[in-house]
The first five atom37 places (N, CA, C, CB, O) and aatype in JSON, in Angstrom:
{
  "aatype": [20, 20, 20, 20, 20, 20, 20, 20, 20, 20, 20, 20, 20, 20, 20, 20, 20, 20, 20, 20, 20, 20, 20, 20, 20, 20, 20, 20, 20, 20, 20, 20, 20, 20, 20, 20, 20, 20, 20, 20, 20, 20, 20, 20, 20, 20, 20, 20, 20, 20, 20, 20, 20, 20, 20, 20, 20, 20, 20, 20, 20, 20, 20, 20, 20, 20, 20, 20, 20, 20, 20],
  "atom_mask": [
    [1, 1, 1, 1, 1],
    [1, 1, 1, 1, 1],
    [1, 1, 1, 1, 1],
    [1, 1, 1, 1, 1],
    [1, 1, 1, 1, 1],
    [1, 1, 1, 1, 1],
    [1, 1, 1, 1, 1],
    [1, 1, 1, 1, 1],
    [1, 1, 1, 1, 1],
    [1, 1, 1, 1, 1],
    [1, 1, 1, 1, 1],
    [1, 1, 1, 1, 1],
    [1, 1, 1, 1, 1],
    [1, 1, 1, 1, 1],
    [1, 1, 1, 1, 1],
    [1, 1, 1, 1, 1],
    [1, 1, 1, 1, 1],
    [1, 1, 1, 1, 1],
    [1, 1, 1, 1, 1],
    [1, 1, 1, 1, 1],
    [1, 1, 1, 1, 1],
    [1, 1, 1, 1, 1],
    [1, 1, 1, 1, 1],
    [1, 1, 1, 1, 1],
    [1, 1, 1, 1, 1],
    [1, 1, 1, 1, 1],
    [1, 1, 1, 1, 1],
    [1, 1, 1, 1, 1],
    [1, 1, 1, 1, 1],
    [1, 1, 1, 1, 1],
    [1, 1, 1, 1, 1],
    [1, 1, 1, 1, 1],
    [1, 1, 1, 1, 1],
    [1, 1, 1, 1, 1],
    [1, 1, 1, 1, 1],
    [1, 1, 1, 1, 1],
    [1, 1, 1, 1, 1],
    [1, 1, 1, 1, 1],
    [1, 1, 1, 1, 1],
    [1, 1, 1, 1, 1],
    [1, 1, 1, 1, 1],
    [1, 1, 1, 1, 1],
    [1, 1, 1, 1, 1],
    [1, 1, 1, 1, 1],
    [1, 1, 1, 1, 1],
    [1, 1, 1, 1, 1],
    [1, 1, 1, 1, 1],
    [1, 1, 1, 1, 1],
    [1, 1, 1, 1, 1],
    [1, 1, 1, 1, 1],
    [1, 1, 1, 1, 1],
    [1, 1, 1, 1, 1],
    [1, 1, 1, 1, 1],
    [1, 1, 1, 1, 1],
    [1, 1, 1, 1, 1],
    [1, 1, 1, 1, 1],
    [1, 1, 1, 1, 1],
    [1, 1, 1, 1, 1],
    [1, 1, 1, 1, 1],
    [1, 1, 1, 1, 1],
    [1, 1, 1, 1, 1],
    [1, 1, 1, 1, 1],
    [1, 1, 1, 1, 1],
    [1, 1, 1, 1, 1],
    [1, 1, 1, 1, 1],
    [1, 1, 1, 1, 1],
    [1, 1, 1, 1, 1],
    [1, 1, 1, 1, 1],
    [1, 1, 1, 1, 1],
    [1, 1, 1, 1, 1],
    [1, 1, 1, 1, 1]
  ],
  "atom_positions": [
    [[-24.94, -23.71, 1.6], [-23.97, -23.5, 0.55], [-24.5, -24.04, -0.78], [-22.64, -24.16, 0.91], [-23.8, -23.93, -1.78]],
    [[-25.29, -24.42, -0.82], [-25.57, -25.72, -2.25], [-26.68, -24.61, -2.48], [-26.22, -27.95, -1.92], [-26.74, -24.3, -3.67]],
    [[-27.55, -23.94, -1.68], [-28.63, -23.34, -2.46], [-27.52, -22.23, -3.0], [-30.15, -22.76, -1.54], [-27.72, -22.28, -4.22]],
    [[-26.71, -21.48, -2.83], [-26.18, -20.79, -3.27], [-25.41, -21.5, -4.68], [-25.56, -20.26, -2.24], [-25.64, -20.74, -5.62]],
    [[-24.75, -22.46, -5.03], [-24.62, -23.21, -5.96], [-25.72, -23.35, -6.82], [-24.26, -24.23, -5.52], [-25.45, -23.22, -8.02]],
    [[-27.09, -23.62, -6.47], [-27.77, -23.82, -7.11], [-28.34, -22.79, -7.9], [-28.33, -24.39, -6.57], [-28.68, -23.03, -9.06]],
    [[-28.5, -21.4, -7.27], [-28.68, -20.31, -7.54], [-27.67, -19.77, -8.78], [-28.64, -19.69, -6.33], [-27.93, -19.07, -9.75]],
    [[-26.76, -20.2, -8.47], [-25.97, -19.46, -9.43], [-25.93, -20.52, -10.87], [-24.31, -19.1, -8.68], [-25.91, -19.97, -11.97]],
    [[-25.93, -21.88, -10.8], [-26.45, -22.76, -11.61], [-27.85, -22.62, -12.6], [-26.56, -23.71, -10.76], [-27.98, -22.74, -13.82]],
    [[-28.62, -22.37, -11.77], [-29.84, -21.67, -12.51], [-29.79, -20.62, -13.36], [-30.67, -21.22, -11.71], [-30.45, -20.65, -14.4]],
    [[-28.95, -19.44, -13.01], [-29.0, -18.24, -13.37], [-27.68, -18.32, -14.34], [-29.05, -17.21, -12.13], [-27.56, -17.29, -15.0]],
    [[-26.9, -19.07, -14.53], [-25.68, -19.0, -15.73], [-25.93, -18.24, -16.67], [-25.34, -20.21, -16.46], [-25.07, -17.44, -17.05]],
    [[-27.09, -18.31, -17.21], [-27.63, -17.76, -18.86], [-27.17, -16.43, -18.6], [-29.54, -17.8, -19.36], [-26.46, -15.93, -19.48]],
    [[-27.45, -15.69, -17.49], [-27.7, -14.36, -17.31], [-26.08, -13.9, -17.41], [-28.58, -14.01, -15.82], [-25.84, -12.79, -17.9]],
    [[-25.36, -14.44, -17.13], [-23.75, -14.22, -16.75], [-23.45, -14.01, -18.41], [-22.74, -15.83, -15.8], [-22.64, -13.08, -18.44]],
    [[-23.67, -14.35, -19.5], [-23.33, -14.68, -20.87], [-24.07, -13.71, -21.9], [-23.72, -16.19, -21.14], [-23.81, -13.69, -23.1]],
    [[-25.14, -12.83, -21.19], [-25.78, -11.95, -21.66], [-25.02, -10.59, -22.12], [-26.68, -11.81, -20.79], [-24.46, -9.82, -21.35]],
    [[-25.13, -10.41, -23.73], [-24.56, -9.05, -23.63], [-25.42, -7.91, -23.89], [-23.49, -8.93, -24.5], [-26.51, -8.15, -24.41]],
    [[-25.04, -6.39, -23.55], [-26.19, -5.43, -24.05], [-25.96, -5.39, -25.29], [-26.28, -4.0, -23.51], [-25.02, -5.75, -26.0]],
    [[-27.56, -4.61, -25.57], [-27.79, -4.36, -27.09], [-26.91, -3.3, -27.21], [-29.32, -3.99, -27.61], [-26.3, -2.74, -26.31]],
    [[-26.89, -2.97, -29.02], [-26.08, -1.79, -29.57], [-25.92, -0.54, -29.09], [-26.43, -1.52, -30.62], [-24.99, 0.25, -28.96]],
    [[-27.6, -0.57, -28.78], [-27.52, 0.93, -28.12], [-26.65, 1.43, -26.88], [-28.83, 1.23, -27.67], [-25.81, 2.32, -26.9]],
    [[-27.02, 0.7, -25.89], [-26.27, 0.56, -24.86], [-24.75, 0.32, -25.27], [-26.85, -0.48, -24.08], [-24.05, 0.22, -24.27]],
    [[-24.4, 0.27, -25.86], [-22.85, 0.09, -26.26], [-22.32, 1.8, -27.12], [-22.74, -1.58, -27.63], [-21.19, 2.27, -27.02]],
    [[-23.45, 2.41, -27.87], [-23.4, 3.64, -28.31], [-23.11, 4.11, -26.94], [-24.63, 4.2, -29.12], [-22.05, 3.99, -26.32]],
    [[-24.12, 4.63, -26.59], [-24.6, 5.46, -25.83], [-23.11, 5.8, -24.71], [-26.08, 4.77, -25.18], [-22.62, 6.87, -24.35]],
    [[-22.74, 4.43, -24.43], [-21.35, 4.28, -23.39], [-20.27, 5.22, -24.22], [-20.64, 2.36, -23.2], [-19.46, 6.11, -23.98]],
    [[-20.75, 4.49, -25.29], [-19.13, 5.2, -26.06], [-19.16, 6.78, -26.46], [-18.74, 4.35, -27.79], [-18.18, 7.42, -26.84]],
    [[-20.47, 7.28, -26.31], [-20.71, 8.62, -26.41], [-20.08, 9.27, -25.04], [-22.3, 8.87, -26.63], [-19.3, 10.22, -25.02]],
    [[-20.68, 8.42, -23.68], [-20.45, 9.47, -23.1], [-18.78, 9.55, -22.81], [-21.37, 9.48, -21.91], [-18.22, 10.61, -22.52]],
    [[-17.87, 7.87, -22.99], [-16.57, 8.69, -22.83], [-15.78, 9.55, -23.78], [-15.71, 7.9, -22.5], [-14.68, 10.09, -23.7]],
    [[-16.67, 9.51, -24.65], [-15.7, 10.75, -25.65], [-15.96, 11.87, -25.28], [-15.93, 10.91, -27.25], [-14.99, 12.62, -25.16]],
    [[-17.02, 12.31, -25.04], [-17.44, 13.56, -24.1], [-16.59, 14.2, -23.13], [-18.49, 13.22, -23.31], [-16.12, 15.34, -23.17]],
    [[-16.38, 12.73, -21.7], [-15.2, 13.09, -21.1], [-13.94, 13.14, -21.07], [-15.2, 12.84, -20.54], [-13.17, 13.61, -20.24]],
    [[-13.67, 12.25, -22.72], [-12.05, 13.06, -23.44], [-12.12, 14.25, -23.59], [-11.51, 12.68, -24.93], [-11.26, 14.97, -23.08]],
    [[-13.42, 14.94, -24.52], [-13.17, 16.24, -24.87], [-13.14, 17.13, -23.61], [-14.18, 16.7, -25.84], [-12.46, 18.15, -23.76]],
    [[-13.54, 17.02, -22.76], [-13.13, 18.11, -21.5], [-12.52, 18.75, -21.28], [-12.9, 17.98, -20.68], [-11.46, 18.19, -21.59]],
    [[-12.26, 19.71, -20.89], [-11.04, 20.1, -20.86], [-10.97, 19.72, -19.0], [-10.8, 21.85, -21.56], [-11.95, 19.43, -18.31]],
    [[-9.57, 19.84, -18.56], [-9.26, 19.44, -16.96], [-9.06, 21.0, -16.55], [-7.65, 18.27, -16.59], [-7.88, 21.31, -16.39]],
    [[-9.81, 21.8, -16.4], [-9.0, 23.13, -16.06], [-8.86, 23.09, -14.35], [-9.94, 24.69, -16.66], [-8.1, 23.87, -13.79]],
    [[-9.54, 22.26, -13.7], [-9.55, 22.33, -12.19], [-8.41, 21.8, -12.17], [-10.64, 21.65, -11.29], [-7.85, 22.38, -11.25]],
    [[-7.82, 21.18, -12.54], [-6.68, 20.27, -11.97], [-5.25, 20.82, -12.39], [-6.85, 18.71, -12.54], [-4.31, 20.71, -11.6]],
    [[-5.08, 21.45, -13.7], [-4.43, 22.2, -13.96], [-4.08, 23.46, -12.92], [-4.91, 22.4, -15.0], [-2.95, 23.59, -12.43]],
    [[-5.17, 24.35, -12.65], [-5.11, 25.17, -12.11], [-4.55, 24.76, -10.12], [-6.46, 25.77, -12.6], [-3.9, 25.4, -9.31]],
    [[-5.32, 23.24, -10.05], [-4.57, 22.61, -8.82], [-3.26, 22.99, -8.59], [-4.5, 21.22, -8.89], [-2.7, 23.67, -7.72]],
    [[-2.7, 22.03, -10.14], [-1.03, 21.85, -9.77], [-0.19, 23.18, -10.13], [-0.3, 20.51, -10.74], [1.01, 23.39, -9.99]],
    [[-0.95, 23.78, -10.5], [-0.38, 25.43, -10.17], [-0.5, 26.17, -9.3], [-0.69, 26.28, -10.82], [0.17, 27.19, -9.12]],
    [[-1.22, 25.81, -8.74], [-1.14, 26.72, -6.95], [-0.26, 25.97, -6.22], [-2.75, 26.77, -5.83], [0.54, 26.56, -5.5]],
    [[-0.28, 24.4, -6.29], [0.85, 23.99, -5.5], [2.35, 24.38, -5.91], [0.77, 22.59, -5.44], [3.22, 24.53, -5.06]],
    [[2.59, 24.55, -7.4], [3.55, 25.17, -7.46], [4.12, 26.28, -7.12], [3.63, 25.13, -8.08], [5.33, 26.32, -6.95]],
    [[3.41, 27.23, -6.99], [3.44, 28.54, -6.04], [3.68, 28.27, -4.98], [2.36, 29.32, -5.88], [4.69, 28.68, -4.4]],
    [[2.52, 27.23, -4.27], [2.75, 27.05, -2.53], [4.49, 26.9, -2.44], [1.81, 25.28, -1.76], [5.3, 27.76, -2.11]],
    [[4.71, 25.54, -2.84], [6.22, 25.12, -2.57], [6.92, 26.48, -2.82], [6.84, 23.81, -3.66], [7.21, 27.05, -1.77]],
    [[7.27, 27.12, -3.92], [7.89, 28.7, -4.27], [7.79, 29.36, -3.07], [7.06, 29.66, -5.46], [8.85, 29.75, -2.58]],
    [[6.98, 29.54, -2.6], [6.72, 30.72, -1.51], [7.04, 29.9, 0.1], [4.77, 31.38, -1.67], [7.36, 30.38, 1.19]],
    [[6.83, 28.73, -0.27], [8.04, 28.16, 1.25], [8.82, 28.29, 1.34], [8.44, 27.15, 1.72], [9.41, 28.78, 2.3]],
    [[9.39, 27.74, -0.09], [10.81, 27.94, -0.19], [11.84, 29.38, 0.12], [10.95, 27.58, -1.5], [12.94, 29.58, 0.64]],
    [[10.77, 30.21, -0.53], [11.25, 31.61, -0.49], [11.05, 32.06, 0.78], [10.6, 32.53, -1.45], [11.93, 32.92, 0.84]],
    [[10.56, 32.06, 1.74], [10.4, 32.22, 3.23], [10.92, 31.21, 4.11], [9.07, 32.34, 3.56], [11.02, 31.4, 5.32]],
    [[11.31, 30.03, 3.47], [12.55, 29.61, 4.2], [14.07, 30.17, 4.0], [12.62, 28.27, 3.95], [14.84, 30.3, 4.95]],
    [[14.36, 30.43, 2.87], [15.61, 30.79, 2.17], [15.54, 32.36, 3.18], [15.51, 30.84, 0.06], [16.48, 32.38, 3.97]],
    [[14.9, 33.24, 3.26], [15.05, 34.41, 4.15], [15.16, 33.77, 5.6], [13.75, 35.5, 4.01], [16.09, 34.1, 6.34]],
    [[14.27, 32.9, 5.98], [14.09, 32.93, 7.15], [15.92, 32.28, 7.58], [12.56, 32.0, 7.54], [16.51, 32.9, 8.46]],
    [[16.49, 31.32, 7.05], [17.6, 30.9, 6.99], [19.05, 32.09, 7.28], [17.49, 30.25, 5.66], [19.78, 32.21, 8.26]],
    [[18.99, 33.07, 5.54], [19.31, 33.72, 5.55], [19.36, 34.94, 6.79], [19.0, 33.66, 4.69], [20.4, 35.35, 7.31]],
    [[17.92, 35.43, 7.14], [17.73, 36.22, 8.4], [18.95, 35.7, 10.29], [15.7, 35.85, 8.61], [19.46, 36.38, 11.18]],
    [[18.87, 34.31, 10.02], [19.09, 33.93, 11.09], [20.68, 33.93, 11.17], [18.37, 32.72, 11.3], [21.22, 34.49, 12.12]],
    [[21.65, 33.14, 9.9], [22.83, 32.98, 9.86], [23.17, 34.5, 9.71], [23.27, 31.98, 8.85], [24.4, 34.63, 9.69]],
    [[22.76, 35.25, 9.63], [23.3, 37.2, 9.49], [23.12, 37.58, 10.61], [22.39, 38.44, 8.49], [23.88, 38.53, 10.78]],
    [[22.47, 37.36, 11.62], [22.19, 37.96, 12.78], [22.67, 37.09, 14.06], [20.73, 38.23, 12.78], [22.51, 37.57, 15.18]],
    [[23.22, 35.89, 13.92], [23.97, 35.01, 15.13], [24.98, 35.13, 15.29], [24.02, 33.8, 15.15], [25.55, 34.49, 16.18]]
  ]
}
């Protein structure tokens, strides 16, 4: 346990280190990038599930309907 203490004692400096500018550009480039995106997969997701549910619904509502007309 103590070499592990010690290890990390030695190495403090490294914990306090920040990156250079560039590296701080470069980050901030790429999340603006993935603001500008557009999401069209996911969009187009929650629109098929909206259909799905519609079309259960609508084949339950017959299937319902079918059954209370014919008992």
């Amino acid at each position: 346990m103590s070499d592990l203490f010690d290890f990390f004692k030695e190495n403090e400096s490294k914990l306090h280190e920040l990156p250079s500018e560039q590296v701080w550009e470069r980050l901030e480039q790429k999340l603006e990038r993935r603001k500008q995106r557009p999401r069209r997969g996911i969009r187009f997701l929650q629109l098929g599930q909206v259909a799905l549910v519609l079309v259960f619904l609508l084949i339950t509502a017959v299937l319902v309907y079918y059954f209370v007309r014919h008992t």
